[in-house]
N, C-alpha and C positions, 0 to 999 in steps of 0.2 A: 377417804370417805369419812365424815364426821355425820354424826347420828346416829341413826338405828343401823344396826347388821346388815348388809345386803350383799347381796351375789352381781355379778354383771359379765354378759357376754357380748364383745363388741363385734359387729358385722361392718364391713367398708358399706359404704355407696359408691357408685361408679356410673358416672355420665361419659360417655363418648371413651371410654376407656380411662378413664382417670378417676381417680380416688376423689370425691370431693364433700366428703363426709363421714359420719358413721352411726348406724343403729346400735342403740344397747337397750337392754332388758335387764331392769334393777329389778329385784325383789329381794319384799323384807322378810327376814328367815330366822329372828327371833322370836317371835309371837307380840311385839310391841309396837305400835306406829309411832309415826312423828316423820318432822322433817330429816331430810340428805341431805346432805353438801356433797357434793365431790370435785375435784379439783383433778381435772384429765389429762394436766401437762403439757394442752396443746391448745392453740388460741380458737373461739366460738363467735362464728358471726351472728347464728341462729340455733336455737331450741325450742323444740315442738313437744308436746307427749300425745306418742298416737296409739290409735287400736292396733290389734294385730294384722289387717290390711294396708296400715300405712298412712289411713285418713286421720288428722286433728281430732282429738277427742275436747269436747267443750266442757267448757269448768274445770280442764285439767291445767292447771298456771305452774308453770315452772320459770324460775328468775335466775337470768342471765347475769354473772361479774366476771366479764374476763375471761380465763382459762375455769373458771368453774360454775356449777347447776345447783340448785337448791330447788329439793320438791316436796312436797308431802306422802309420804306412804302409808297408807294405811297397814294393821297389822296382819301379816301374810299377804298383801297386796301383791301388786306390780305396777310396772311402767315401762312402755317403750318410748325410747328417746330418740328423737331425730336430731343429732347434731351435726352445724354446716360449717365446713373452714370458711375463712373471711374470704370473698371475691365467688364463693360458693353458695349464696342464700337461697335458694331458693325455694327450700322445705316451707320456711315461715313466712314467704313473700305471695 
């Protein structure tokens, strides 16, 4: 994680009984915003940032490189993250 401080809890997703993704919930725990990186170690077809039901939140842009997210956090903010393995998109499609 490069930028601000943040905390992160990842939840699987599971269609049909397979893993084909996973929820996380970044928050900034410094008192400071700015951009995140993180680099999760595992390849990203798709990235969403949604509310706490799971829906798209608008205006919330997060950019996709590869194995890693970059978003903006406000300070003390949050974000839940929908991330999808490749052959799995269908969060952002």
């Amino acid at each position: 994680v490069t930028g601000v401080q943040t905390c992160a809890l990842p939840i699987s997703v599971l269609e049909s009984g397979r893993t084909v993704g996973v929820k996380v919930g970044l928050v900034e725990s410094e008192g400071r915003g700015g951009d995140v990186t993180v680099d999760w170690g595992f390849d990203i077809a798709t990235a969403s940032v949604n509310d706490a039901l799971g829906r798209p939140v608008p205006g919330r842009e997060v950019t996709l490189a590869g194995r890693s997210t970059t978003l903006y956090l406000r300070r003390f903010g949050w974000a839940c993250l929908d991330l999808r393995f490749p052959g799995h998109a269908g969060a952002g499609e």
